[in-house]
KOLDOKOL-696208 format. One record per residue (C-alpha): residue in one letter; z negated, y, x negated. Coordinates in Angstrom, 1 decimal. Layout:
REM KOLDOKOL-696208
r residuo = a; w = Z; v = Y; u = X $
...
//
This chain:
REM KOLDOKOL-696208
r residuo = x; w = 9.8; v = -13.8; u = 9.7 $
r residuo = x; w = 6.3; v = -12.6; u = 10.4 $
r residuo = x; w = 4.7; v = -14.3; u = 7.7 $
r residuo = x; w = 7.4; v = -13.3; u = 5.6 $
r residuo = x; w = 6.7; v = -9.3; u = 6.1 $
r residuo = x; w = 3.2; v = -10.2; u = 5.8 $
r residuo = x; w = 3.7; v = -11.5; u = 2.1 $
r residuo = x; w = 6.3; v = -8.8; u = 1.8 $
r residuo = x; w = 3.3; v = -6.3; u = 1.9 $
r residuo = x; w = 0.7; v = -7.9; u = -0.6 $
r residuo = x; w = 3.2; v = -7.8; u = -3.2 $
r residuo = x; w = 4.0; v = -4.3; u = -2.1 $
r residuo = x; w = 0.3; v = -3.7; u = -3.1 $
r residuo = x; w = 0.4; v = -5.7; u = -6.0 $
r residuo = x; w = 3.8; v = -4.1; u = -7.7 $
r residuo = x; w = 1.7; v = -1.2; u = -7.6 $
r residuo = x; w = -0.8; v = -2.3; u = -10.2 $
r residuo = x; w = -0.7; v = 0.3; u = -12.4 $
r residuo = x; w = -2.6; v = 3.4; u = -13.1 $
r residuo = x; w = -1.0; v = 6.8; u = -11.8 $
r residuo = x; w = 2.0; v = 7.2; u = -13.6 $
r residuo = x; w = 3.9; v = 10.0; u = -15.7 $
r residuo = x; w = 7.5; v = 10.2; u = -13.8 $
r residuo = x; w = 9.4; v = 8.9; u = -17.1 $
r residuo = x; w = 6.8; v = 5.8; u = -17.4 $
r residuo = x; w = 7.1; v = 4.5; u = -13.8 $
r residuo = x; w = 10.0; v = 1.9; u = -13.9 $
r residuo = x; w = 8.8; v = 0.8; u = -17.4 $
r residuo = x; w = 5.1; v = 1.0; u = -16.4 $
r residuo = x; w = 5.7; v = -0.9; u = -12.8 $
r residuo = x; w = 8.0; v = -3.3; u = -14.6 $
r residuo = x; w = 5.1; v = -4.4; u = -17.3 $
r residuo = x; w = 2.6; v = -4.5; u = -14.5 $
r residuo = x; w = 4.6; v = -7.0; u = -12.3 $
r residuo = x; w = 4.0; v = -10.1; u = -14.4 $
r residuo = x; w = 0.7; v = -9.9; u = -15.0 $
r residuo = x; w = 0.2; v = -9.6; u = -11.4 $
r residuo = x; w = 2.2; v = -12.1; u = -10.4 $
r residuo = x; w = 0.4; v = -14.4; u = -13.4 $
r residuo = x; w = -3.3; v = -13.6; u = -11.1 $
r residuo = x; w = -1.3; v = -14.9; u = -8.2 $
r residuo = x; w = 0.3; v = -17.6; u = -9.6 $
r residuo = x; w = -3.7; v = -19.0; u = -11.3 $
r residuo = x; w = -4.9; v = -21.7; u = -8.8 $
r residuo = x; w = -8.5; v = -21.9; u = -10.7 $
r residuo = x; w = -9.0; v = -18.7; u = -9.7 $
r residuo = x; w = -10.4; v = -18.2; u = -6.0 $
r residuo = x; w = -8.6; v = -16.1; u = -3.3 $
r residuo = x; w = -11.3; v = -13.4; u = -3.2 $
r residuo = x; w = -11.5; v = -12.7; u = -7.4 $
r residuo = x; w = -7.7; v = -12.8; u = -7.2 $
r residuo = x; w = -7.8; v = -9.9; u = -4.9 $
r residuo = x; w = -10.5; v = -8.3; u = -7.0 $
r residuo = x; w = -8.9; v = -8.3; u = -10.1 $
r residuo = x; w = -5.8; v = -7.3; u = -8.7 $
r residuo = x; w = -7.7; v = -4.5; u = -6.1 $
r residuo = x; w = -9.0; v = -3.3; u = -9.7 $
r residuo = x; w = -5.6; v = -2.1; u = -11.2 $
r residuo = x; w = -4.0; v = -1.2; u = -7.9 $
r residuo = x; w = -6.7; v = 1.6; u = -6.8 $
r residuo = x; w = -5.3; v = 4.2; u = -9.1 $
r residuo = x; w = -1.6; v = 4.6; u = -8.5 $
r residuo = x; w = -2.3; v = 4.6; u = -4.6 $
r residuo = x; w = -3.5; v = 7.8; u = -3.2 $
r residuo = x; w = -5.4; v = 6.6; u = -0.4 $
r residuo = x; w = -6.3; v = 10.2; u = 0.6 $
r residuo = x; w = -2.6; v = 11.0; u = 1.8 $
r residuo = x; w = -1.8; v = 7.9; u = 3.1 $
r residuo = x; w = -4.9; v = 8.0; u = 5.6 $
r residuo = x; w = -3.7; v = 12.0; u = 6.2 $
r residuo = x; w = 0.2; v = 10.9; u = 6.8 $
r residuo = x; w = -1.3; v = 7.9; u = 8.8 $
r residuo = x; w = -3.4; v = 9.8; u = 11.5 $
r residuo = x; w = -0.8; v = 12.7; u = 11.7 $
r residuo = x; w = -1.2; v = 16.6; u = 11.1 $
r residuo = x; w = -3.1; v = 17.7; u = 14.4 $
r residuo = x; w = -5.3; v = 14.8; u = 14.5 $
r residuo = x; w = -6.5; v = 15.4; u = 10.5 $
r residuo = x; w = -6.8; v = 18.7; u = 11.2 $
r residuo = x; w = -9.2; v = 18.7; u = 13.7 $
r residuo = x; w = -11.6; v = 16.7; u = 11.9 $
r residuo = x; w = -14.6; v = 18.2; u = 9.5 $
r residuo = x; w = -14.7; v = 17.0; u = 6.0 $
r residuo = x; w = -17.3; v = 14.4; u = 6.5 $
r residuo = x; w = -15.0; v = 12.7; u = 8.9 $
r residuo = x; w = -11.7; v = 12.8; u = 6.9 $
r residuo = x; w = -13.7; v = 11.2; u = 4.2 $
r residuo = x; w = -15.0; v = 8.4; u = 6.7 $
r residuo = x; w = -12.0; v = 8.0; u = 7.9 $
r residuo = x; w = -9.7; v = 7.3; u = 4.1 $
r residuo = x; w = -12.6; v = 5.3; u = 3.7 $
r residuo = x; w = -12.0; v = 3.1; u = 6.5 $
r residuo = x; w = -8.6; v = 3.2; u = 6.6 $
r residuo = x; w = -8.5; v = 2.5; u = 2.5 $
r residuo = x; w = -10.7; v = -0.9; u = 3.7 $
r residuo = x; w = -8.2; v = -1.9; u = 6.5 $
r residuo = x; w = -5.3; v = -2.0; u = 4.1 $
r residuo = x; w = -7.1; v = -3.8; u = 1.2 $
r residuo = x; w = -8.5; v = -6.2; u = 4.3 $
r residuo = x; w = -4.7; v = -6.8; u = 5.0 $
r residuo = x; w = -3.5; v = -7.3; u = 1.5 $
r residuo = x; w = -6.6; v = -10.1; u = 1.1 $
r residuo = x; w = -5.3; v = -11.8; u = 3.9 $
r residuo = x; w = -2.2; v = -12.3; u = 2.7 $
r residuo = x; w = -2.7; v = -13.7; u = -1.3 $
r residuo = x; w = -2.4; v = -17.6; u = 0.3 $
r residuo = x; w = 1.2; v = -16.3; u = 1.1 $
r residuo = x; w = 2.1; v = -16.3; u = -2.1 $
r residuo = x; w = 5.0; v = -19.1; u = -3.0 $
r residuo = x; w = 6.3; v = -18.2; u = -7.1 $
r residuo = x; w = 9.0; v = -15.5; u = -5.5 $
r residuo = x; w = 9.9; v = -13.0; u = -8.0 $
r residuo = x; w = 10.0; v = -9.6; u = -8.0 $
r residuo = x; w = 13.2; v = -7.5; u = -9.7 $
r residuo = x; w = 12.7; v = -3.5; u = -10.2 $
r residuo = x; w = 15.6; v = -1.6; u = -9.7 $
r residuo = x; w = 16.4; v = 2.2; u = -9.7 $
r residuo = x; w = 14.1; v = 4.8; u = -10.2 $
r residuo = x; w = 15.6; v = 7.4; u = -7.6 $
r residuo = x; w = 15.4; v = 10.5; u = -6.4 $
r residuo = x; w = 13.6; v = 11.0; u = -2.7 $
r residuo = x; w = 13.4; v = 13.3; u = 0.0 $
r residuo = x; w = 13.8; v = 16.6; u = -2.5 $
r residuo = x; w = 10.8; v = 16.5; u = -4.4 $
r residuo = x; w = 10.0; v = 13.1; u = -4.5 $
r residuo = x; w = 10.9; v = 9.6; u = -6.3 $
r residuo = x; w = 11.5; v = 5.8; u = -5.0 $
r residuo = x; w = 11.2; v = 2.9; u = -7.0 $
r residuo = x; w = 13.7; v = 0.3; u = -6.0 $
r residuo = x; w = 12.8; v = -3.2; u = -5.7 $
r residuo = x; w = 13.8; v = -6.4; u = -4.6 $
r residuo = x; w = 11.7; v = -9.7; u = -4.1 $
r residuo = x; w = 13.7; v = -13.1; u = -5.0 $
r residuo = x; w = 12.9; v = -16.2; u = -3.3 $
r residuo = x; w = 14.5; v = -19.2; u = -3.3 $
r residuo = x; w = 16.4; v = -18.5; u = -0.1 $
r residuo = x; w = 16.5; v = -15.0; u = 0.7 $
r residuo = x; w = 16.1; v = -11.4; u = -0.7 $
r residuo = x; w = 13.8; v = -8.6; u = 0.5 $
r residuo = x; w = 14.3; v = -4.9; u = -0.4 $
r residuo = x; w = 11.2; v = -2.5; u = -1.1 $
r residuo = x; w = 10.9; v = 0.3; u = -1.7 $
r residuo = x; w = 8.1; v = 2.5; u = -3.8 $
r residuo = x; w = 7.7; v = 5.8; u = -2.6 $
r residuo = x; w = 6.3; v = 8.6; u = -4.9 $
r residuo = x; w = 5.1; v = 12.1; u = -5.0 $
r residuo = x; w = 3.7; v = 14.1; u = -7.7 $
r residuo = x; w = -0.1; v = 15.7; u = -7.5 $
r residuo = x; w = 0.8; v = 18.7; u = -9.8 $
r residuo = x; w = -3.0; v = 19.3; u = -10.6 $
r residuo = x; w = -2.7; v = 16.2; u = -12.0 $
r residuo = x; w = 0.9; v = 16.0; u = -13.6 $
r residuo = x; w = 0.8; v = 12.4; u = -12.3 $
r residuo = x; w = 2.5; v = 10.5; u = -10.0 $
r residuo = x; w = 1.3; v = 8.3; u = -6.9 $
r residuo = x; w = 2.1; v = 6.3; u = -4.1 $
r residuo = x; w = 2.0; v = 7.3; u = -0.6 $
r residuo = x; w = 4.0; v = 5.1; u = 1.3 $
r residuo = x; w = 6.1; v = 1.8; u = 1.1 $
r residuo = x; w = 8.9; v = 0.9; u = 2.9 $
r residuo = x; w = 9.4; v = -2.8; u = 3.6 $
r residuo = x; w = 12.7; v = -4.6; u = 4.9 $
r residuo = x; w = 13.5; v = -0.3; u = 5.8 $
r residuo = x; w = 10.1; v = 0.0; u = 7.6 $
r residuo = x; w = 7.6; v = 2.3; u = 6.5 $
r residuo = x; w = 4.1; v = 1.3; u = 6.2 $
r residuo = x; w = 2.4; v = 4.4; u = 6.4 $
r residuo = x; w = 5.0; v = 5.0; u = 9.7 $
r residuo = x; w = 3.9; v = 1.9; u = 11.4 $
r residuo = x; w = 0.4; v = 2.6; u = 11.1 $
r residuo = x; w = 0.6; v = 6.4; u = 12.7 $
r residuo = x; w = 2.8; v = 4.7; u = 15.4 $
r residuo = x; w = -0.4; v = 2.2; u = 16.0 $
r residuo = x; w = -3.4; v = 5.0; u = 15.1 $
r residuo = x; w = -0.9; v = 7.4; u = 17.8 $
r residuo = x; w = -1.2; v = 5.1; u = 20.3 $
r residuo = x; w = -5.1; v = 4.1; u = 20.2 $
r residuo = x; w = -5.1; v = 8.0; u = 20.3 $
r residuo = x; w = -3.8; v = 8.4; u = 23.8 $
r residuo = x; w = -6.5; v = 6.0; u = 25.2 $
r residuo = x; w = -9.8; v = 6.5; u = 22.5 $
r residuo = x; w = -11.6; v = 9.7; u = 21.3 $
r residuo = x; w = -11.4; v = 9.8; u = 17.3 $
r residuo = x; w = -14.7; v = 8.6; u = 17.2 $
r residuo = x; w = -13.9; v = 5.3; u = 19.2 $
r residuo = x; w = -10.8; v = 4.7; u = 17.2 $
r residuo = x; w = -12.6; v = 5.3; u = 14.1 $
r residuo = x; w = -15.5; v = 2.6; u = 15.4 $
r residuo = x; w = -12.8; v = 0.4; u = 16.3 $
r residuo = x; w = -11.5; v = 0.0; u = 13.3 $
r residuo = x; w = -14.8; v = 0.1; u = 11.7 $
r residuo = x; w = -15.7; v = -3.1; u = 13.8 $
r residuo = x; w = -11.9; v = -4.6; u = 12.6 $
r residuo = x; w = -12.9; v = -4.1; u = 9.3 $
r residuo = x; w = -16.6; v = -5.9; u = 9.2 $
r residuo = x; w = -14.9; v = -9.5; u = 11.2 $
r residuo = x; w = -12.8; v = -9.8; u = 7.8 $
//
């Protein structure tokens, strides 16, 4: 089951290979973007780290690191932080979840992925509904979007796998090395995590 939430989240970063998105492209966009992902996956000539290249290459646009790493660490701590140290800290965190995605391609076993509904979410916001098909089970995940109306576009921020959300689980783990670490140890910590990949 572990290994199965574990391949559960590199395609979650792979379905996302798309640039930011216009709300009335997303399903259509996401759709067209799913085989030719899965077709980088699928390429056995190619080696595990230009897979993850080419496919880190189309996936760095539709996520917006920025509010994931702010939703991650949670208001109070982001707010106590200077500018310098938020950007370190998307930084780092922006590596961590690429570093987890990479360590997941070998996963990979010809399921297939099925988009669903384009739905409305939490007021202001959309999910893209998903399901992976394998040859004995079915996984739900779920896209979630908000809009950056500077930009007209839409990103993601979060993805919710089997019902759990990512960007949740990692302020549950940042929340607890809070309690024992100052920032700055956490933020070496993870720093350290990064370089043994």
């Amino acid at each position: 089951m572990k290994n199965i939430i574990k391949l559960f989240l590199a395609l979650a970063l792979i379905l996302t290979s798309a640039n930011a998105l216009k709300k009335d492209d997303i399903k259509t966009q996401m759709s067209q973007k799913i085989d030719s992902a899965l077709v980088i996956l699928k390429n056995k000539e190619i080696k595990k780290e230009e897979k993850a290249q080419d496919i880190m290459n189309l996936i760095d646009d539709v996520f917006d690191y920025n509010v994931m790493a702010r939703i991650a660490l949670g208001k109070k701590t982001w707010k106590s932080l200077s500018s310098e140290k938020k950007a370190e800290f998307v930084e780092v965190f922006e590596n961590k979840l690429k570093n987890s995605y990479v360590d997941k391609l070998e996963l990979y076993t010809d399921q297939k992925v099925k988009i669903n509904d384009l739905v409305p979410y939490k007021k202001s916001r959309l999910q893209l509904q998903s399901e992976v098909v394998g040859s004995d089970e079915s996984y739900i995940i779920n896209y979630n979007f908000y809009k950056n109306k500077k930009l007209n576009e839409w990103f993601i921020y979060d993805v919710d796998l089997l019902g759990i959300s990512i960007i949740q689980t990692y302020r549950k783990q940042f929340s607890g090395l809070l309690k024992e670490k100052s920032f700055d140890e956490m933020l070496e910590l993870l720093k350290a995590n990064n370089t043994q990949k």
